[in-house]
PyMOL Python script that loads the backbone (N, CA, C, O; Angstrom):
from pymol import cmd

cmd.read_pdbstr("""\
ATOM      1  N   UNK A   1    -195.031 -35.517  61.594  1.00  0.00           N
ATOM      2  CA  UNK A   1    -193.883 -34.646  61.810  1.00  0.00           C
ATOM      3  C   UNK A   1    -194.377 -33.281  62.284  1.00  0.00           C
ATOM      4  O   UNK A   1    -195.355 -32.718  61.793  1.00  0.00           O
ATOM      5  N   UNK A   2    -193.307 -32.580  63.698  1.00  0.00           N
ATOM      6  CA  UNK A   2    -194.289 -31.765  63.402  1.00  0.00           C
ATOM      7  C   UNK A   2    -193.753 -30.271  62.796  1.00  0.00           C
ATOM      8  O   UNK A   2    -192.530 -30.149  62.727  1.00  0.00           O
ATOM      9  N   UNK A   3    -194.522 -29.217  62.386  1.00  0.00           N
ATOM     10  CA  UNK A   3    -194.502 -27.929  61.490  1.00  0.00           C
ATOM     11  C   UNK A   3    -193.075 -27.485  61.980  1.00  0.00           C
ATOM     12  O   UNK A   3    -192.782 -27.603  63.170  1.00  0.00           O
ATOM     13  N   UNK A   4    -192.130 -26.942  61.006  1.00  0.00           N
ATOM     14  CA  UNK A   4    -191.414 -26.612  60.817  1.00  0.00           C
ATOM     15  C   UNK A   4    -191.331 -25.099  60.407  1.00  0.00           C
ATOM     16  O   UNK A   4    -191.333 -25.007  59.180  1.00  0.00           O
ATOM     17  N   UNK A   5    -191.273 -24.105  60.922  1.00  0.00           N
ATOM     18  CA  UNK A   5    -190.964 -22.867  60.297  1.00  0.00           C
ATOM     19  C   UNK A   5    -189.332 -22.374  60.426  1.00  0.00           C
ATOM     20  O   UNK A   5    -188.595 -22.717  61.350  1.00  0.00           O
ATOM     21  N   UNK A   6    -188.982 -21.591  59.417  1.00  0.00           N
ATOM     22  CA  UNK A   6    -188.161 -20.647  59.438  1.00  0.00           C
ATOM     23  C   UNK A   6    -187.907 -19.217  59.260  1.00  0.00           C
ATOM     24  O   UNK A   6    -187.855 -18.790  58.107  1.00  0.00           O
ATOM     25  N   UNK A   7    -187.727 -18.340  60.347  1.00  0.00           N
ATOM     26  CA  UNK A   7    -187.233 -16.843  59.841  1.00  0.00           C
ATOM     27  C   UNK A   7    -186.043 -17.109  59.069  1.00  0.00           C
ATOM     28  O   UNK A   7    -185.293 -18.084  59.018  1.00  0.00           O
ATOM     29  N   UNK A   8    -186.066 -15.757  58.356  1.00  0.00           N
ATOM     30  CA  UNK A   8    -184.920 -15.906  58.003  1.00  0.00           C
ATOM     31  C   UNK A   8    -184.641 -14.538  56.939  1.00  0.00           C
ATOM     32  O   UNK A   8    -185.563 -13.738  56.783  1.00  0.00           O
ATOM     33  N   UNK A   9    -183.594 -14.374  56.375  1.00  0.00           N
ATOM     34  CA  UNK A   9    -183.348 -13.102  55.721  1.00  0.00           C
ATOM     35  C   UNK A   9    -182.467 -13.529  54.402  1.00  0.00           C
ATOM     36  O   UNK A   9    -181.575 -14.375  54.460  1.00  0.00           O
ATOM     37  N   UNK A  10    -182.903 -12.714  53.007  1.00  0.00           N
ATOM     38  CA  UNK A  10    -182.073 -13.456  51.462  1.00  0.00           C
ATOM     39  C   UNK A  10    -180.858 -13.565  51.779  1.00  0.00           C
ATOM     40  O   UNK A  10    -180.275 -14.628  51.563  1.00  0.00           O
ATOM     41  N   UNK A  11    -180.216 -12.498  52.356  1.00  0.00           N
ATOM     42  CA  UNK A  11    -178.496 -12.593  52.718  1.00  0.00           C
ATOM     43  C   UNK A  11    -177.817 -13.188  53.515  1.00  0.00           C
ATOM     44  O   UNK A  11    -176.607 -13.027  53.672  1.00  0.00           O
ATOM     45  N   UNK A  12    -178.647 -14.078  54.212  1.00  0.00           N
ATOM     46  CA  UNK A  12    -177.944 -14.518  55.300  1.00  0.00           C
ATOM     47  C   UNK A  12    -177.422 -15.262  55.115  1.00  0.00           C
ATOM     48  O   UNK A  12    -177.609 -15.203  53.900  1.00  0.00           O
ATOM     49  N   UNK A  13    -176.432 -16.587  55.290  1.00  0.00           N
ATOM     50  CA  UNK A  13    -175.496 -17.511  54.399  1.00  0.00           C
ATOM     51  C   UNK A  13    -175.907 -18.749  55.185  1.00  0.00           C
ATOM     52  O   UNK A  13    -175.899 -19.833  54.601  1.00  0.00           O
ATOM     53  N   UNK A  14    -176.349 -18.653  56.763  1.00  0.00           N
ATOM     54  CA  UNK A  14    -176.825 -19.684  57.140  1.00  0.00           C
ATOM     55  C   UNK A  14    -177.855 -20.226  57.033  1.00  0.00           C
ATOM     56  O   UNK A  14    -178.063 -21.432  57.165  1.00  0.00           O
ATOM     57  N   UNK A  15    -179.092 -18.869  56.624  1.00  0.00           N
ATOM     58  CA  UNK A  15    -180.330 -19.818  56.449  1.00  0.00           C
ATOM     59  C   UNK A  15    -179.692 -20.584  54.926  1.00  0.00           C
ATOM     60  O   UNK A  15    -180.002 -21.753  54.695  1.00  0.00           O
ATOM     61  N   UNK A  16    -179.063 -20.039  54.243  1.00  0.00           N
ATOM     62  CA  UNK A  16    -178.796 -20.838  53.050  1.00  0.00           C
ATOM     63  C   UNK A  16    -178.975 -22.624  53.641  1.00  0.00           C
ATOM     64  O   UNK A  16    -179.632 -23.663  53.576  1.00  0.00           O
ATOM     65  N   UNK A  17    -177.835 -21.940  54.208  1.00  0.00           N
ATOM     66  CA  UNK A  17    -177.231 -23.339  54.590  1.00  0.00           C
ATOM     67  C   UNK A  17    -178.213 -24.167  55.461  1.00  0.00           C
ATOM     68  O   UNK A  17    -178.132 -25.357  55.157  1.00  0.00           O
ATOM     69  N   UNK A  18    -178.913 -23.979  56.227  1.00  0.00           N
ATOM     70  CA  UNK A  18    -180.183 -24.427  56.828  1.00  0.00           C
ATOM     71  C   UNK A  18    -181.462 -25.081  55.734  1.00  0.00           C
ATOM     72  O   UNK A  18    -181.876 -26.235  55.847  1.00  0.00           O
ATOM     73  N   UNK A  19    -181.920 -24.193  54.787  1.00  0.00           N
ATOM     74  CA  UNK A  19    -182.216 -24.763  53.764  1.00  0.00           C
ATOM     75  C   UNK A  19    -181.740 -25.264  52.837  1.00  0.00           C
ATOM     76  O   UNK A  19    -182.793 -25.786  52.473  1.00  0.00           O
ATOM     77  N   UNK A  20    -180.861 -25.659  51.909  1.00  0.00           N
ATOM     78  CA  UNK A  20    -180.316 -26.701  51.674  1.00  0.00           C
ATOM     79  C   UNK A  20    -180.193 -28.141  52.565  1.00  0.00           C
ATOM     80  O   UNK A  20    -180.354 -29.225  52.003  1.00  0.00           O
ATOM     81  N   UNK A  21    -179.963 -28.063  53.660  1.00  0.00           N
ATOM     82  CA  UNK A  21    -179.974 -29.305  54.586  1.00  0.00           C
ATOM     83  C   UNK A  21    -181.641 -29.572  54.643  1.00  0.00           C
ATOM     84  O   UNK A  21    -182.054 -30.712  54.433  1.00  0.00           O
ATOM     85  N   UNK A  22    -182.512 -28.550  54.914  1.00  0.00           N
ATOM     86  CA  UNK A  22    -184.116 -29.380  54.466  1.00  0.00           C
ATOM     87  C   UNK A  22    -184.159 -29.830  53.267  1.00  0.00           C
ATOM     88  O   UNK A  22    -184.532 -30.998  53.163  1.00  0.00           O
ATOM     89  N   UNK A  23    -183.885 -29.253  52.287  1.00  0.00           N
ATOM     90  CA  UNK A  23    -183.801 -29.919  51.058  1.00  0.00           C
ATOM     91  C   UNK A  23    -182.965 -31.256  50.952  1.00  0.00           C
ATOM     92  O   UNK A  23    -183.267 -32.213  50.239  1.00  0.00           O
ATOM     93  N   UNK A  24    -182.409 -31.208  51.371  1.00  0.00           N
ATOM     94  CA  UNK A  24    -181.220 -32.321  51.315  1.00  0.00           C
ATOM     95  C   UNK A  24    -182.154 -33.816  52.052  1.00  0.00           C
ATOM     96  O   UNK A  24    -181.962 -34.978  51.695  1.00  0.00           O
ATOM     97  N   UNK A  25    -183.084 -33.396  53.053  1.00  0.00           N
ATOM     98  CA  UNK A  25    -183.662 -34.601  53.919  1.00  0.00           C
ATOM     99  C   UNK A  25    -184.927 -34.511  53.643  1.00  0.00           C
ATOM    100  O   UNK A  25    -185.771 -34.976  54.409  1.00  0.00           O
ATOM    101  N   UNK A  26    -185.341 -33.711  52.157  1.00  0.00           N
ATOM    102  CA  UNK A  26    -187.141 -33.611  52.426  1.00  0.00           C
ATOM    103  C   UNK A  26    -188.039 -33.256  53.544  1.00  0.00           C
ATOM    104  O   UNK A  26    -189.129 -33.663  53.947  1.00  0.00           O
ATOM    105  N   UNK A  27    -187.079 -32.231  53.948  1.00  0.00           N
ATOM    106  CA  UNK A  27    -187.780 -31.740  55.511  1.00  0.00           C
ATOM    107  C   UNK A  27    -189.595 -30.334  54.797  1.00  0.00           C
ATOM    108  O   UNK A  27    -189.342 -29.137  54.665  1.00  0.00           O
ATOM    109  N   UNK A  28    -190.487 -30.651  54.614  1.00  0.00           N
ATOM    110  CA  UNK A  28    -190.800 -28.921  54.253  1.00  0.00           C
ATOM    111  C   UNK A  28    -190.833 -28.364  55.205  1.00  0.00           C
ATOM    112  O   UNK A  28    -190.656 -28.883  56.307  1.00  0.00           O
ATOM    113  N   UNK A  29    -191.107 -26.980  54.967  1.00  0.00           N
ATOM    114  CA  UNK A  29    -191.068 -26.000  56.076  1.00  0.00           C
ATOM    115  C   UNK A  29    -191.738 -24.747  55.133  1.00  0.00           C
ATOM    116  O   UNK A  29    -191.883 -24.698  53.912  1.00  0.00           O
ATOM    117  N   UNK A  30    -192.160 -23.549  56.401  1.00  0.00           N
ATOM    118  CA  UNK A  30    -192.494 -22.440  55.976  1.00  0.00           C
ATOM    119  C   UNK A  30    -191.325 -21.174  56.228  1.00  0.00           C
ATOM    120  O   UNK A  30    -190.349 -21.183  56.978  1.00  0.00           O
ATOM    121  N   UNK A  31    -191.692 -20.373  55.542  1.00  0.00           N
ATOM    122  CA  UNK A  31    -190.022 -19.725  55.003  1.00  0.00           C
ATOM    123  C   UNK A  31    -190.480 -18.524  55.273  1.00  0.00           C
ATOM    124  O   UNK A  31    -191.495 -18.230  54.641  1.00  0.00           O
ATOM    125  N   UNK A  32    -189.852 -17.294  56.399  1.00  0.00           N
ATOM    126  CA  UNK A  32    -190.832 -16.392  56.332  1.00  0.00           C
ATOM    127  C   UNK A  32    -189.572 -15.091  56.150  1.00  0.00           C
ATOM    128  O   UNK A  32    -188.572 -15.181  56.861  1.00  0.00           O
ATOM    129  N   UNK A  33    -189.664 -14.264  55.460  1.00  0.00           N
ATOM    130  CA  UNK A  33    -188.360 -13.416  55.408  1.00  0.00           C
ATOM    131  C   UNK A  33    -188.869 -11.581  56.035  1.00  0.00           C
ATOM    132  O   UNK A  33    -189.593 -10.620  55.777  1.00  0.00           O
ATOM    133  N   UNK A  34    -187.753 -12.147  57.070  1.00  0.00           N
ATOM    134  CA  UNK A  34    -188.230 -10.938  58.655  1.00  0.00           C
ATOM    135  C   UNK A  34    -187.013  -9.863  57.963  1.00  0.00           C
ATOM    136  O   UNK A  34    -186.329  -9.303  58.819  1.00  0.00           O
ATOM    137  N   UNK A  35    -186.777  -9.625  56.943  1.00  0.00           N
ATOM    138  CA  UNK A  35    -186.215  -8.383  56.648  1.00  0.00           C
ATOM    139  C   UNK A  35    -187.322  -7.568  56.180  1.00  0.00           C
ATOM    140  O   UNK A  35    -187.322  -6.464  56.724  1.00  0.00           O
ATOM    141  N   UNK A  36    -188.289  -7.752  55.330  1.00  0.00           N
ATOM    142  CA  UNK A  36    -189.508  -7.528  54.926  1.00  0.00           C
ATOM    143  C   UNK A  36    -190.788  -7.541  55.381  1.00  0.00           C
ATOM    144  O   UNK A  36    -191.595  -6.684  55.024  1.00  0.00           O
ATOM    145  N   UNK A  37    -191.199  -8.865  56.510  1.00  0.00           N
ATOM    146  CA  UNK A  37    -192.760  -8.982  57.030  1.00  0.00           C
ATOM    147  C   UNK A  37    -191.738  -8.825  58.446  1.00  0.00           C
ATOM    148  O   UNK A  37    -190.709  -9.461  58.675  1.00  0.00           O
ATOM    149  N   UNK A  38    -192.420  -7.708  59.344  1.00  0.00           N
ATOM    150  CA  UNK A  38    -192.015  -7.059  60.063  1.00  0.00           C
ATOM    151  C   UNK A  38    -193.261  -7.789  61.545  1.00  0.00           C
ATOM    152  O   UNK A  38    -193.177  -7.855  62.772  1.00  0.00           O
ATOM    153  N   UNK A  39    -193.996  -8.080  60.810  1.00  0.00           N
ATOM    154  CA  UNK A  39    -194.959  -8.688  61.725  1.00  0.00           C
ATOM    155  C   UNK A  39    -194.426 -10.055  61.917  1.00  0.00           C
ATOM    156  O   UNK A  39    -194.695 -10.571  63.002  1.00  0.00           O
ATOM    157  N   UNK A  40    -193.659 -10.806  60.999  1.00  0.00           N
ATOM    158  CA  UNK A  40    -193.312 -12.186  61.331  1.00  0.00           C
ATOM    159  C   UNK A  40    -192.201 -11.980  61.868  1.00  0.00           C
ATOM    160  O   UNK A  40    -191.748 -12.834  62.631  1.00  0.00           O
ATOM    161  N   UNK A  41    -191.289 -10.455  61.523  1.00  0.00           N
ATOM    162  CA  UNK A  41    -190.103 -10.584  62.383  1.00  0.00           C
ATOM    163  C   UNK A  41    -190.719 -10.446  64.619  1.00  0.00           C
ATOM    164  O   UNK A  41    -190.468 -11.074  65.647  1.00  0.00           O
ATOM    165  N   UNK A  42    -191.244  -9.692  64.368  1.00  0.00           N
ATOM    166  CA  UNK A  42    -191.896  -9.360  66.268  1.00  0.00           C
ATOM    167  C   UNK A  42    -192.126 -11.232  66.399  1.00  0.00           C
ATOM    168  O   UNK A  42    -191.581 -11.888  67.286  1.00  0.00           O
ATOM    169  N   UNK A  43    -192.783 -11.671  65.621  1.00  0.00           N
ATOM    170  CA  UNK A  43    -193.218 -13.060  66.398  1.00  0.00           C
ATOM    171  C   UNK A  43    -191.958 -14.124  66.498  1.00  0.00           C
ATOM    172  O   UNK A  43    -191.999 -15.130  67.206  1.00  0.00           O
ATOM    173  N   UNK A  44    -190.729 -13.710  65.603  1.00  0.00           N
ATOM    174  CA  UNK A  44    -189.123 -14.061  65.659  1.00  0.00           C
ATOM    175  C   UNK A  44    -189.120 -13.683  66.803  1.00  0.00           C
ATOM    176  O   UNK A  44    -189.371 -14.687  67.469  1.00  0.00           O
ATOM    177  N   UNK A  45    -188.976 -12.753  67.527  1.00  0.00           N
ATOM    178  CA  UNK A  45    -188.311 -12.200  68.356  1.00  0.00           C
ATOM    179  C   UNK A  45    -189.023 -12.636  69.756  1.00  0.00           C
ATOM    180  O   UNK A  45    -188.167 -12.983  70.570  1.00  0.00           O
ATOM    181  N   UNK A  46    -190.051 -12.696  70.147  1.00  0.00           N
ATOM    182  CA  UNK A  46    -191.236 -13.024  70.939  1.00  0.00           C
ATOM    183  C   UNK A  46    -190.874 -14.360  71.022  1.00  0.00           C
ATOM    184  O   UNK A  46    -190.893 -14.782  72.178  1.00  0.00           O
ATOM    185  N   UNK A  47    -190.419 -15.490  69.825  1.00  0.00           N
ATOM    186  CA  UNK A  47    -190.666 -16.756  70.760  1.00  0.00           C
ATOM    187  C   UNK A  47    -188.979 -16.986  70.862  1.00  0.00           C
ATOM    188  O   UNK A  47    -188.488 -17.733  71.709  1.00  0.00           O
ATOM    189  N   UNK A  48    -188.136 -16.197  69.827  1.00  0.00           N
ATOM    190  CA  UNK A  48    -186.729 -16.426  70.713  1.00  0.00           C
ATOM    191  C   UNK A  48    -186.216 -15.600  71.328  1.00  0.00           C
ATOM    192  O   UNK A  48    -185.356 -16.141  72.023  1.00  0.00           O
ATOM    193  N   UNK A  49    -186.252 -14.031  71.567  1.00  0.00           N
ATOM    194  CA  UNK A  49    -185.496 -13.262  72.325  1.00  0.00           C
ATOM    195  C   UNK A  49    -184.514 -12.890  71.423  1.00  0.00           C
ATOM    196  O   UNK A  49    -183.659 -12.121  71.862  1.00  0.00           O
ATOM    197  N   UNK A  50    -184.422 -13.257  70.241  1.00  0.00           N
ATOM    198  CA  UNK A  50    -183.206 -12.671  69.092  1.00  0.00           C
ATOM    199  C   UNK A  50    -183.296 -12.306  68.233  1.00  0.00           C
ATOM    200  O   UNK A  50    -184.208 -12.832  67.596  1.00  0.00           O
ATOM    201  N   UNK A  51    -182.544 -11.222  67.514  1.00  0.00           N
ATOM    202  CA  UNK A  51    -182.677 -10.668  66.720  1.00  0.00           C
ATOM    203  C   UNK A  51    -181.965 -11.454  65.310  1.00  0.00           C
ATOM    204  O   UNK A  51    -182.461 -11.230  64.207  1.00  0.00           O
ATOM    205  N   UNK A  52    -180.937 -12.254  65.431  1.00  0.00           N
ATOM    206  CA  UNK A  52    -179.909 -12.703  64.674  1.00  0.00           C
ATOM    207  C   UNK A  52    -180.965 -13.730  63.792  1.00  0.00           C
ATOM    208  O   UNK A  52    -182.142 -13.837  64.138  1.00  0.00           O
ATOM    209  N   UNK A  53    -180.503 -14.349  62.810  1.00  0.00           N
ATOM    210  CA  UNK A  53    -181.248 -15.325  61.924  1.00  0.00           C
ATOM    211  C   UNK A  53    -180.287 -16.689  61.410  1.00  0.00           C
ATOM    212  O   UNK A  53    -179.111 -16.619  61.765  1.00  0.00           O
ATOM    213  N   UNK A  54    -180.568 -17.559  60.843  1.00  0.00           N
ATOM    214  CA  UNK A  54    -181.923 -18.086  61.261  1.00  0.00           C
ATOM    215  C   UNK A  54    -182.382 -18.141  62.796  1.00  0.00           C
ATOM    216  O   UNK A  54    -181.686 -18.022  63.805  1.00  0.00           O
ATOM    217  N   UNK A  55    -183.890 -18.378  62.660  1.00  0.00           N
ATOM    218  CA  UNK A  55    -184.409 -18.802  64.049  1.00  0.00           C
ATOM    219  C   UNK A  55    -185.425 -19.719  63.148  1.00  0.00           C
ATOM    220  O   UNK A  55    -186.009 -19.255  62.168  1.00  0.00           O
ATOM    221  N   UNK A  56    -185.573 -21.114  63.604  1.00  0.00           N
ATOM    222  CA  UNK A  56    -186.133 -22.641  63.464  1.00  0.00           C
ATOM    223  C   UNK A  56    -187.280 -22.680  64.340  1.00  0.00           C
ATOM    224  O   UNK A  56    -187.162 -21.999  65.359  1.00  0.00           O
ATOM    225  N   UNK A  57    -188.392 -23.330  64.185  1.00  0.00           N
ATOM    226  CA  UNK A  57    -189.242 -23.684  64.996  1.00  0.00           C
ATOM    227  C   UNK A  57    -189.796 -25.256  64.618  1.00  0.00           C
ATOM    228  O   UNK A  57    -190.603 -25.748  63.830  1.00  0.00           O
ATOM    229  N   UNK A  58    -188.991 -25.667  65.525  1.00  0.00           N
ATOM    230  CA  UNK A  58    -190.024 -27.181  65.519  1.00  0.00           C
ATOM    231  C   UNK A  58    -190.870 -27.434  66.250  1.00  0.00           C
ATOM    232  O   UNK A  58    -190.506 -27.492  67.424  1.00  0.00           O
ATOM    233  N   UNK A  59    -192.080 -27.655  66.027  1.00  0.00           N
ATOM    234  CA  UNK A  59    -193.025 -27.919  66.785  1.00  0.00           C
ATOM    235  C   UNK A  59    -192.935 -27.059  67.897  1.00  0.00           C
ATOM    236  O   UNK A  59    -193.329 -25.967  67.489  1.00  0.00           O
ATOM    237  N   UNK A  60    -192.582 -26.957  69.253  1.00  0.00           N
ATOM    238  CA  UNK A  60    -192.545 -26.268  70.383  1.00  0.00           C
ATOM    239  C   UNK A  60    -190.705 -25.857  70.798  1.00  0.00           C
ATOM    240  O   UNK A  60    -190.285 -25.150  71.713  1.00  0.00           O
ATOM    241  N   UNK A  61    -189.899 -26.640  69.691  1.00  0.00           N
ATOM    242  CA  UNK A  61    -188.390 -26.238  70.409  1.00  0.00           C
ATOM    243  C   UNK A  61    -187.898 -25.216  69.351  1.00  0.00           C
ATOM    244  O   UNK A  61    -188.045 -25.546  68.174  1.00  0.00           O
ATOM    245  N   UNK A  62    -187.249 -23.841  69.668  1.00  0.00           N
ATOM    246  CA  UNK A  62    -186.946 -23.117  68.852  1.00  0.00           C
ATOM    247  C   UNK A  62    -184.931 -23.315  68.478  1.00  0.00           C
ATOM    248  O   UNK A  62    -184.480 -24.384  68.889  1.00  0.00           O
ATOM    249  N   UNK A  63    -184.581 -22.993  68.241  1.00  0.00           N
ATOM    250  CA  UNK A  63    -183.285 -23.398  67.218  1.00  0.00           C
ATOM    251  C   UNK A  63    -183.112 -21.856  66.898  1.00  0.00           C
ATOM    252  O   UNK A  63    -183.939 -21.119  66.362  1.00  0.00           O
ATOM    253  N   UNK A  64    -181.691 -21.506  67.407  1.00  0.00           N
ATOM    254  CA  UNK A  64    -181.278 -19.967  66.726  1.00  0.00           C
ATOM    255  C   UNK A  64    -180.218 -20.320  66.284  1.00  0.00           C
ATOM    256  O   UNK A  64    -179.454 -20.668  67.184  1.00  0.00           O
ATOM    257  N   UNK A  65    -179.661 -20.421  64.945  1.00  0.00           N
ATOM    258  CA  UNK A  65    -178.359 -20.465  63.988  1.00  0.00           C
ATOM    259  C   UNK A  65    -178.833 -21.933  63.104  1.00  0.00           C
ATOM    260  O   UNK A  65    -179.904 -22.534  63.191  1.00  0.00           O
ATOM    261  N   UNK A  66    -177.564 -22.275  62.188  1.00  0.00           N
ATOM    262  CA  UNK A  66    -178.240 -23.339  61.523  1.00  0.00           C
ATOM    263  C   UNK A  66    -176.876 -24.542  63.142  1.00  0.00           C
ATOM    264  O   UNK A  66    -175.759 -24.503  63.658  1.00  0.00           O
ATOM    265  N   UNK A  67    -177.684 -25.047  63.146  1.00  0.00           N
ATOM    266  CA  UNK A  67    -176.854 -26.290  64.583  1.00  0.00           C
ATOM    267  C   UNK A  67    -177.655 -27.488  64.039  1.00  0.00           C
ATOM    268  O   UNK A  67    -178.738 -27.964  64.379  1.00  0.00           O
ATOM    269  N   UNK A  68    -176.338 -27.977  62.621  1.00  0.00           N
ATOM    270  CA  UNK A  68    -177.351 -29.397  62.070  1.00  0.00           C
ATOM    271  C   UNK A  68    -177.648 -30.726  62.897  1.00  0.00           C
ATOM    272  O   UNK A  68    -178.437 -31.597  62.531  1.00  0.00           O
ATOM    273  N   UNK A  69    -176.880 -30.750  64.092  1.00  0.00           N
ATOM    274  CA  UNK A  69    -177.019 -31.873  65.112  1.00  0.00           C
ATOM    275  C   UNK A  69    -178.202 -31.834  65.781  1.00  0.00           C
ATOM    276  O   UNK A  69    -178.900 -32.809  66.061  1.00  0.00           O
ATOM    277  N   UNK A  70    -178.468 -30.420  66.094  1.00  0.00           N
ATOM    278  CA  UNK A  70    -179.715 -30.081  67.030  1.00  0.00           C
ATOM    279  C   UNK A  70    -180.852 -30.335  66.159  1.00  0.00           C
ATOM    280  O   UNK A  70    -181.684 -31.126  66.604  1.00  0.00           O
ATOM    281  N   UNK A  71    -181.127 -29.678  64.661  1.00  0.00           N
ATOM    282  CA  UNK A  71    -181.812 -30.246  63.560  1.00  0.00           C
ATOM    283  C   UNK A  71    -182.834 -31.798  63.211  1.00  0.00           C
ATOM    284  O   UNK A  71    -183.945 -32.325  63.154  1.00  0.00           O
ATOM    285  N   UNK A  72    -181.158 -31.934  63.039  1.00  0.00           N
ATOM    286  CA  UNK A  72    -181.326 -33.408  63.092  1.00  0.00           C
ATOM    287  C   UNK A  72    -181.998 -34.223  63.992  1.00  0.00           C
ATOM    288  O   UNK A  72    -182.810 -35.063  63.605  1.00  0.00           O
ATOM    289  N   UNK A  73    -181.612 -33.969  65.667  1.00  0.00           N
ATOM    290  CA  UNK A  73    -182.069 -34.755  66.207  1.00  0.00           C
ATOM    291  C   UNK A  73    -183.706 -34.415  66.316  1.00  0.00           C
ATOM    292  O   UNK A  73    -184.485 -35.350  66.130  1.00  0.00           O
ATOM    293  N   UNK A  74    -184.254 -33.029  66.628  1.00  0.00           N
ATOM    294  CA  UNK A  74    -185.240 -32.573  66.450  1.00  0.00           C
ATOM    295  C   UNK A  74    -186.299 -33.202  65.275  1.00  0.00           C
ATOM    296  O   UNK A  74    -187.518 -33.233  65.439  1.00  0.00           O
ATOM    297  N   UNK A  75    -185.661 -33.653  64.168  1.00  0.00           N
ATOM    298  CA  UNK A  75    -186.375 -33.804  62.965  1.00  0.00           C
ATOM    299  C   UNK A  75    -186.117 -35.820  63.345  1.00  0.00           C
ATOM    300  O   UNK A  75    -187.013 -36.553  62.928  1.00  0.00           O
ATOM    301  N   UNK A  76    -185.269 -36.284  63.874  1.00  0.00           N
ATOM    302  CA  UNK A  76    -185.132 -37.310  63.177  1.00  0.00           C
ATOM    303  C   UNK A  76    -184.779 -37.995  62.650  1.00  0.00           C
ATOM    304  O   UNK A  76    -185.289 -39.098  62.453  1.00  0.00           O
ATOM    305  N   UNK A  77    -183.353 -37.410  62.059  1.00  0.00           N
ATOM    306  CA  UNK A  77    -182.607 -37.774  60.660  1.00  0.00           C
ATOM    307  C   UNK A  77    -181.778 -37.861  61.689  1.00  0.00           C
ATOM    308  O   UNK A  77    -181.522 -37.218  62.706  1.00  0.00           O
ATOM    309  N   UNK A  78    -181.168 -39.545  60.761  1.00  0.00           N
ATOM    310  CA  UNK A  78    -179.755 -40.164  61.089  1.00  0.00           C
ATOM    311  C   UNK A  78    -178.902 -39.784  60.220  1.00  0.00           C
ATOM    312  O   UNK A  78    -177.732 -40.159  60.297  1.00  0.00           O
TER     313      UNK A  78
END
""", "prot")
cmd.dss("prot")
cmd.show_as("cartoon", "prot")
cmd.util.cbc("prot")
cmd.orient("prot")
């Protein structure tokens, strides 16, 4: 499978919701919170062009919002 990261910020309601759905499919992932590491937020921004959160990285396709279809198909899950 391949590496999974997420930006993301405590307040945001979608990464909620983004994680819970990894949880939900045993997806892991790395969790990086760009309100705080300011260096992981620039590399947010660098591979999507956005400021907004979540931003997903699968392997080479990036994902901005939680879009569980796009997820899904990305990951796999029926």
């Amino acid at each position: 499978m391949n590496q999974v990261i997420m930006y993301s910020t405590p307040t945001c309601v979608y990464c909620g919701a983004t994680k819970a759905f990894f949880k939900q499919h045993n997806v892991a992932f790395e969790e990086y919170n760009v309100a705080t590491d300011l260096v992981k937020r620039q590399e947010m921004i660098e591979k999507s062009g956005q400021l907004g959160v979540p931003v997903i990285s699968i392997g080479d396709e990036i994902t901005v919002g939680f879009d569980e279809s796009r997820l899904s198909k990305l990951l796999g899950i029926k």
